[in-house]
N, C-alpha and C positions, 0 to 999 in steps of 0.2 A: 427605413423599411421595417414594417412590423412582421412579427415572427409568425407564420400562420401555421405552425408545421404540427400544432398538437389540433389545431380545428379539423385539418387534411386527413390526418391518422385516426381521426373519431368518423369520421363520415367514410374514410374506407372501410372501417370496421363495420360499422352499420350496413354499409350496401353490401358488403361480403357474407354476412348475416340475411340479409334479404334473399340475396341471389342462394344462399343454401336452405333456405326454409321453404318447408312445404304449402302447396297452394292452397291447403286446407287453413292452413298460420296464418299467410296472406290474407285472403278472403276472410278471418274473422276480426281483421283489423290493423293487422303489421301495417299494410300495404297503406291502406288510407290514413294513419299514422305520419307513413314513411312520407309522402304524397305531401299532408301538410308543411313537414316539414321542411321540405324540398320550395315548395312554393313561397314560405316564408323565408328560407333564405337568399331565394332567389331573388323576391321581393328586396329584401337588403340592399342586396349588388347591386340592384338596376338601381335604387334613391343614392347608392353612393357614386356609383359612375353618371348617373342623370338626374341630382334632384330637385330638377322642373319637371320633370316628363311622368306620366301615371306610369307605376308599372305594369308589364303584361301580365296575369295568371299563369301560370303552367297549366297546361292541361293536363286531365286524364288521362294516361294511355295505357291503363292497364295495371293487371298487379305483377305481371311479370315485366315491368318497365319500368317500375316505382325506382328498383334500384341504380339503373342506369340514370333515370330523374336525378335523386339524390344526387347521383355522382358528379354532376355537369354544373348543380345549383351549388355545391359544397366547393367545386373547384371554382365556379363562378366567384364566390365569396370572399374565397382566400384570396385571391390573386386581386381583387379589390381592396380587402385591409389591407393587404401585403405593401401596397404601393399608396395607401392610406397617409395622411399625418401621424404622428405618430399620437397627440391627443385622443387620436380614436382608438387607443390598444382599447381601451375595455369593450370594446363590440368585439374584439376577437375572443375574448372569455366570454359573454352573453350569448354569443352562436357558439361556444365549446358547450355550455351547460344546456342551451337549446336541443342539441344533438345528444347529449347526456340524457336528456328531461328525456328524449324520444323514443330511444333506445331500453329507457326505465319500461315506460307505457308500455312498449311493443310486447315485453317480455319476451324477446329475443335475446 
């Protein structure tokens, strides 16, 4: 079992940051930021739990829903490496530094 507990504690930080920023923050780009990233990791999980199947996009729902997104795509993730081989540790540092990269951007 791979250790996912520093990817977990990066993406809670981030959506706790989201959920306390203002919608002025959001709207000039936190949010669509946040949104990418969420979708790209969610992307991840579904090629590691199904990788014959296309994955779905996440949708849009909003800037006040970005962070609840993140929250669902980031525990989606973990819980995929987590039960991962263990050759795949390095995808749990490249989604730590993804969530790193984003939270750079956001300037959150």
């Amino acid at each position: 079992m791979l250790d996912t507990t520093e990817l977990t504690a990066a993406v809670d930080r981030f959506a706790d940051r989201l959920r306390a920023a203002p919608q002025s923050r959001l709207e000039r780009g936190a949010a669509a930021g946040a949104l990418a990233l969420a979708r790209e990791l969610a992307r991840r999980a579904q090629l590691l739990e199904n990788p014959d199947r296309t994955p779905v996009i996440m949708p849009d729902a909003g800037v006040f829903a970005v962070a609840d997104q993140l929250s669902v795509a980031g525990a989606d993730i973990a819980e995929a490496l987590r039960t991962a081989p263990p050759r795949r540790a390095a995808e749990v540092d490249e989604a730590v530094e993804l969530v790193r990269a984003a939270v750079e951007r956001s300037g959150l």
